[in-house]
C-alpha positions in Angstrom: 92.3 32.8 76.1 92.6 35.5 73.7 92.2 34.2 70.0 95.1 34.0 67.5 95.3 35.5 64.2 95.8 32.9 61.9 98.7 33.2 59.4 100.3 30.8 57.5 103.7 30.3 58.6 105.4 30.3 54.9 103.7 32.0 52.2 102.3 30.0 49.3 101.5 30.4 45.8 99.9 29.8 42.7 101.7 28.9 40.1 100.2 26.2 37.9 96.5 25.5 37.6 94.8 22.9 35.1 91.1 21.4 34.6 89.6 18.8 32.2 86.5 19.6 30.3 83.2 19.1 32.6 80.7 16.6 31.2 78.9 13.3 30.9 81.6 11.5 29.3 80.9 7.9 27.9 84.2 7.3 26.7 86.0 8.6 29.7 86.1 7.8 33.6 88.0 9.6 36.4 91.3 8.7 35.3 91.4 9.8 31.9 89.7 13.3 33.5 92.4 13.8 35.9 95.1 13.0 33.3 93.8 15.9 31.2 93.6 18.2 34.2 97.3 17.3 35.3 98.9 17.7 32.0 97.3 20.7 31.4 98.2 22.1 35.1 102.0 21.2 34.0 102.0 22.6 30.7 100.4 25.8 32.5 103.8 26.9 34.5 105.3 29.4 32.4 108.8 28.7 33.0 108.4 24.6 33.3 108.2 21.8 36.0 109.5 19.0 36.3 106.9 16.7 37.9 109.7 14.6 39.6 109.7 17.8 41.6 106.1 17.8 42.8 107.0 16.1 46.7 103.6 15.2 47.4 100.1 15.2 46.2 96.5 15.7 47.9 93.4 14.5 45.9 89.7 15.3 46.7 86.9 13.0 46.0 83.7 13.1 47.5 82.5 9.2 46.5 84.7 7.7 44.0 83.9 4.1 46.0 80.1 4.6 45.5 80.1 6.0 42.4 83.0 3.9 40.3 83.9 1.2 43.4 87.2 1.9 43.7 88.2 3.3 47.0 91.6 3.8 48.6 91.9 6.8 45.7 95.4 8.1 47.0 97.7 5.2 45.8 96.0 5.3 42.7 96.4 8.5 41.4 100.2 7.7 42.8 100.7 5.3 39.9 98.4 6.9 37.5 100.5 10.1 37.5 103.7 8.5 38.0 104.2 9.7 41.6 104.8 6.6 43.4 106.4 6.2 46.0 105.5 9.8 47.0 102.5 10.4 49.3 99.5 10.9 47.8 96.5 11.5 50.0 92.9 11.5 49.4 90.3 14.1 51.2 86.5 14.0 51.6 84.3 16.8 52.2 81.2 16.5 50.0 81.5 19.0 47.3 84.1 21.0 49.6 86.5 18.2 49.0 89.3 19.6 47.1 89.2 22.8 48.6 90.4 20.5 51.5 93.0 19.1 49.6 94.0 22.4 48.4 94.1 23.8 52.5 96.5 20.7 53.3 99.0 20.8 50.6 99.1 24.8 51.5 99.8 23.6 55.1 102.1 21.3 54.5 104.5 24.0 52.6 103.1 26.9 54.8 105.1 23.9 57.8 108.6 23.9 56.0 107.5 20.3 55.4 107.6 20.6 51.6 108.2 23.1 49.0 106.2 22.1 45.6 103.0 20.1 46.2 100.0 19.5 43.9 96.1 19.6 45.0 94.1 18.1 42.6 89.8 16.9 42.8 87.8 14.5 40.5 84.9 13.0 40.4 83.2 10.4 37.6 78.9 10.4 38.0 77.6 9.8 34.5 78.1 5.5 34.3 75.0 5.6 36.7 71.5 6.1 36.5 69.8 9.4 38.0 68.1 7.7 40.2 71.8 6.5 41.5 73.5 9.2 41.3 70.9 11.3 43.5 71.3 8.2 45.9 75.2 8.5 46.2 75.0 12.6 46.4 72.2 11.9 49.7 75.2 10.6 51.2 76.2 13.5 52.2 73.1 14.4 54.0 72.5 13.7 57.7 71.2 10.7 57.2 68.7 10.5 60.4 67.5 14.0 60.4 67.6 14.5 56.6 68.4 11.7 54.4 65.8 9.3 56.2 62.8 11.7 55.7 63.2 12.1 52.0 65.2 14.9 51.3 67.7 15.3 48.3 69.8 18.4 47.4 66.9 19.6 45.1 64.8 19.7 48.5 67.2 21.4 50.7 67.5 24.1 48.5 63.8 24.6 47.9 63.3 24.8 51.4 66.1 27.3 51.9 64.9 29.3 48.7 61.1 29.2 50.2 62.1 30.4 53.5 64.7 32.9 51.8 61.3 34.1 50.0 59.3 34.4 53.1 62.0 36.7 55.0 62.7 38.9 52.2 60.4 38.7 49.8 62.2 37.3 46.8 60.3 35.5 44.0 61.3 33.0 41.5 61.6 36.1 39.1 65.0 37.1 41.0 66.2 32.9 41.2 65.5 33.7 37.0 68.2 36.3 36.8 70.9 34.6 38.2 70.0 31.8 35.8 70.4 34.0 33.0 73.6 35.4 34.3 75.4 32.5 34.6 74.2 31.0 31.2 75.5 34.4 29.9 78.9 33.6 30.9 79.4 29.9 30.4 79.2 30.0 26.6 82.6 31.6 26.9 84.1 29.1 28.7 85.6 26.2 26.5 85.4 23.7 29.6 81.8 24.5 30.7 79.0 21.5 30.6 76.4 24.1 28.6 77.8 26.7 27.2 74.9 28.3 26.1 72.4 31.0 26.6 69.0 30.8 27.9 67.8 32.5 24.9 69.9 29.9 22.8 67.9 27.0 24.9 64.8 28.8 23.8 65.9 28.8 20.1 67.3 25.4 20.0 62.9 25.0 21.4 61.7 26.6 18.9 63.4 24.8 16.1 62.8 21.4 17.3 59.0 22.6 17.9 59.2 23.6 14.2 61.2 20.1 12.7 58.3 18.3 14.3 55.8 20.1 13.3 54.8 21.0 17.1 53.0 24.1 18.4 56.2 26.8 18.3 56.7 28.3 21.5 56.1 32.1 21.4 58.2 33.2 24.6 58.8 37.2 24.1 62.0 36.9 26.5 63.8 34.4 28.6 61.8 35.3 31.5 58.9 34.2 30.0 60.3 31.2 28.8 61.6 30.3 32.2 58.2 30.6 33.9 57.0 27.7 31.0 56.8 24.4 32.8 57.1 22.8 29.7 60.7 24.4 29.3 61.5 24.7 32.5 59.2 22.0 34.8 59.6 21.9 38.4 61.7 20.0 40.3 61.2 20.8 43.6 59.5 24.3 44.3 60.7 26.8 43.8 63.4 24.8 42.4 63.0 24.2 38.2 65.2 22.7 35.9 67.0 25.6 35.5 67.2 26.3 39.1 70.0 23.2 39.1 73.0 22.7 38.5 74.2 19.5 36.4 75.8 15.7 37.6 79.2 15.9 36.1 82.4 14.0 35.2 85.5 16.2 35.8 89.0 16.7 37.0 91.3 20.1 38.2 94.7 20.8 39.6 96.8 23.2 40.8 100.7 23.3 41.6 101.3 25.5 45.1 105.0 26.5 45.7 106.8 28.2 48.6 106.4 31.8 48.1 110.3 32.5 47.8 110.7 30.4 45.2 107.6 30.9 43.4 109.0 33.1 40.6 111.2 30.5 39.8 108.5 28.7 37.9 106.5 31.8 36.6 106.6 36.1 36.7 103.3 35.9 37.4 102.0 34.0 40.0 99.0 33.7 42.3 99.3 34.6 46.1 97.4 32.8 48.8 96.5 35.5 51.5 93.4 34.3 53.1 91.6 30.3 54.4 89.0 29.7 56.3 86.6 26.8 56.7 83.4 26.8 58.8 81.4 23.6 60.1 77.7 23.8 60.4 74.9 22.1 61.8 71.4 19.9 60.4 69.1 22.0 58.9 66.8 20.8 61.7 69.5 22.3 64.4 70.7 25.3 62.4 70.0 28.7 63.1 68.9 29.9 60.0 67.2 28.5 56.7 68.9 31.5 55.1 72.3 31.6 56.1 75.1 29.2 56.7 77.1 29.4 60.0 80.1 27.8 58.3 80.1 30.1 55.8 80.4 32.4 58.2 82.9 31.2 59.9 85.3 30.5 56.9 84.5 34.0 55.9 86.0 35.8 59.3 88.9 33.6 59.3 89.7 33.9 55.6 89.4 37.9 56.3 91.3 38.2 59.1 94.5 36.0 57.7 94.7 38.2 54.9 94.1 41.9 55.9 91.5 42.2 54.1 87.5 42.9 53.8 84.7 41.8 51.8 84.7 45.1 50.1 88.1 44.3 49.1 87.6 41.3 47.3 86.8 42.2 43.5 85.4 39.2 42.3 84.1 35.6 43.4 83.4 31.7 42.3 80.7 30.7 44.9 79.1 27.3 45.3 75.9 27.9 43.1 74.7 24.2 42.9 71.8 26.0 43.3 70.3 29.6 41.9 69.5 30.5 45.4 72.9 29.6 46.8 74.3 32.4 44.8 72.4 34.5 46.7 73.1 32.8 50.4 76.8 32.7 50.0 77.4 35.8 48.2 75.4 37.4 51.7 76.7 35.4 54.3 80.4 36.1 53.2 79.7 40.2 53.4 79.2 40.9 50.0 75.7 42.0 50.5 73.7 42.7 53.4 71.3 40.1 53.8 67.8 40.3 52.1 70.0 42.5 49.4 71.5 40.0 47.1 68.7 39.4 44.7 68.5 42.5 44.1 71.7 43.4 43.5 71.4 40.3 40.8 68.8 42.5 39.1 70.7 45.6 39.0 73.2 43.6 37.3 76.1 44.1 40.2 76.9 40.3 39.6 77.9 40.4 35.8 81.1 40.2 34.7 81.8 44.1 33.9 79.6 44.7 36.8 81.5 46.0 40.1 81.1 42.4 41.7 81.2 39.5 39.4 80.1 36.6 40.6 80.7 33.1 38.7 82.2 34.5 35.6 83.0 30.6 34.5 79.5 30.0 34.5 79.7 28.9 38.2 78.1 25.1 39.0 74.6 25.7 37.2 76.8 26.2 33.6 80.0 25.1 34.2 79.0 21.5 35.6 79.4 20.1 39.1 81.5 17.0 39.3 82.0 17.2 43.4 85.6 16.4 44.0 86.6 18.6 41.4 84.3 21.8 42.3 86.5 23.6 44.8 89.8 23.6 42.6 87.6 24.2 39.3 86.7 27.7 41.1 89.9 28.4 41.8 91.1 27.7 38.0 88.5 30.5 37.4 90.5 33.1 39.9 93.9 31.9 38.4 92.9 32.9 35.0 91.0 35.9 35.6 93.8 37.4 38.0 96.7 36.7 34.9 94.4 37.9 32.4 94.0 34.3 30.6 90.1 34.1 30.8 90.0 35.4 27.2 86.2 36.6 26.1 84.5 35.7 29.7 87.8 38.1 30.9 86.5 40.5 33.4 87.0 44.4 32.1 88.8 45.5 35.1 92.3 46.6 33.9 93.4 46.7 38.2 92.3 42.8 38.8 94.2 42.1 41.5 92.3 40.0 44.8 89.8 37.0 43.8 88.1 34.7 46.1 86.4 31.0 46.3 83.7 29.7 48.3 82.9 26.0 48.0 80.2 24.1 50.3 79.7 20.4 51.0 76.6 19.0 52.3 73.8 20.9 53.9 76.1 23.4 54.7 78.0 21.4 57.1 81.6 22.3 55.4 82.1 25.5 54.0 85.8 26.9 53.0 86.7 30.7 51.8 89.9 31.2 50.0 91.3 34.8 48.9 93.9 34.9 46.5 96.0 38.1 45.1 98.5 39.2 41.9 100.6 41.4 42.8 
């Protein structure tokens, strides 16, 4: 049987987007976090809502019930936004998990079902210890094959990153310059986790070194710095501190209309032309320790709903939990042909007033990483970039018109591309 074109029945837009700041918040949990996301997402339609419109909500969360104990999220976030007694539903992909919520409330208008839906993601990490917190995040590993043999996130990635080496011959010096990318951009985001440089990490060094009377460190560049175990110690190789991204606490929403009445709530919204979602194997089973099938996948069906190809797309949020998954995702999803991406990192193609920025927020490493959130987080990033509301981190490209998201959960084993325009 000859395969369909996937389109969505209705069009759907953009036309609200909110997020919490990302952090390791004592004096907040998930609730207060998705408050501030929500209020801000309402606040953000330029012509008003009024959430007594809003028909029906869908909520990402990887592991609320592991990490706070409280489970059956939907009805919750019901009361706590004062939607009850309209559905609220809860989604769980890993760290893809509101990017699933965001593809069900966009099917559920896309159906006729609905006209004005919200997709929000949260997640709460910092009330437990590391040691806890890397036990709840294993959960998402396949627990026979992966989880039972010792392998945490840090591991995966280091064994993808070593094999990535291998094929192409990468180093740790080209992992390094996506590190200082994306600490280049996250100091101008106001909701980032770190908003600083690497070279302000190597000053803040230096004058603590000099407060305590310690040797000063001498680094002649952040390179150098980086390749400092003491600054940046291993985690697992080739993955170093820097290498990772950060636990987080966090919250993001967006409000998705019917296309037809989407200028009714703002003259400048943001069009959803293109979804896909992939679902990939063990790292045992897979094909590749340098590419993700899924990814893959989500990437041809994304493309072929909207029209479009990857040179089209101008600019991208991809799932950098890691340095080298910059590198994986921006090749498996066409950007670059793979083998190529590192380097095109150190010609600087990925900066923001480069020809393909990548992670202008910051991405994962900078901006912070609290799971349920990730996937609308990123597309926050395309919302303000595409209206022009990114402010100093606001990419110099006068013609910004098509943005994309790519968000993993697991190993690999849910991966989701979304393309979205102004037009």
């Amino acid at each position: 049987m000859q395969q369909k074109k996937r389109k969505l029945g209705r069009g759907v837009a953009v036309v609200g987007a909110g997020m919490s700041d990302f952090g390791m918040f004592k004096d907040k949990d998930s609730r207060d976090l998705l408050v501030e996301a929500y209020n801000e997402m309402v606040s953000s339609v330029d012509k008003g809502i009024d959430p007594k419109d809003i028909e029906a909500v869908w909520v990402g969360n990887f592991s609320n019930d592991f990490y706070t104990h409280q489970a059956h999220l939907g009805p919750i976030v019901a009361d706590l936004l004062g939607h009850t007694p309209k559905p609220v539903t809860r989604t769980e992909g890993a760290c893809a998990a509101s990017t699933l919520a965001f593809k069900d409330a966009c099917f559920a208008i896309a159906s006729g079902f609905y006209d004005v839906v919200m997709a929000c993601g949260v997640e709460e990490m910092s009330k437990l210890s590391t040691e806890e917190a890397t036990e709840g995040l294993a959960l998402a590993l396949d627990k026979p094959y992966e989880g039972i043999v010792g392998f945490t996130f840090p591991g995966v990635f280091g064994a993808l990153a070593t094999a990535y080496f291998e094929k192409y011959g990468a180093t740790r010096d080209d992992l390094m310059n996506v590190t200082i990318k994306s600490h280049s951009n996250a100091p101008f985001n106001p909701k980032a986790q770190f908003k600083a440089t690497v070279r302000d990490l190597m000053n803040r060094r230096i004058e603590r070194a000099k407060k305590k009377g310690d040797p000063v460190p001498a680094w002649k560049d952040e390179k150098e710095a980086l390749w400092d175990p003491m600054f940046n110690p291993p985690i697992a190789w080739p993955m170093h501190l820097y290498d990772c991204c950060p636990m987080s606490d966090g919250a993001s929403a967006v409000l998705l209309v019917a296309e037809e009445i989407a200028r009714n709530f703002t003259d400048n919204p943001v069009y959803v032309i293109g979804m896909g979602q992939g679902s990939g194997r063990p790292l045992h089973t897979g094909a590749s320790l340098t590419s993700f099938e899924a990814n893959q996948n989500g990437a041809k069906e994304a493309y072929e709903m909207s029209g479009l190809t990857p040179k089209d797309i101008q600019f991208a949020e991809v799932h950098d939990c890691f340095s080298i998954a910059e590198l994986i995702h921006t090749e498996d999803l066409g950007f670059f042909k793979p083998g190529e991406a590192y380097k095109a990192v150190a010609e600087g193609q990925t900066r923001r007033d480069g020809p393909m920025p990548i992670n202008t927020s910051g991405g994962l490493k900078c901006k912070g990483h609290p799971v349920g959130a990730t996937g609308l987080a990123q597309m926050h990033e395309i919302w303000e970039q595409l209206r022009g509301e990114a402010g100093e981190r606001q990419i110099p490209n006068k013609n910004l018109r098509i943005g994309a998201t790519q968000n993993l959960g697991g190993t690999g084993g849910t991966c989701t591309f979304c393309i979205f325009e102004r037009r």
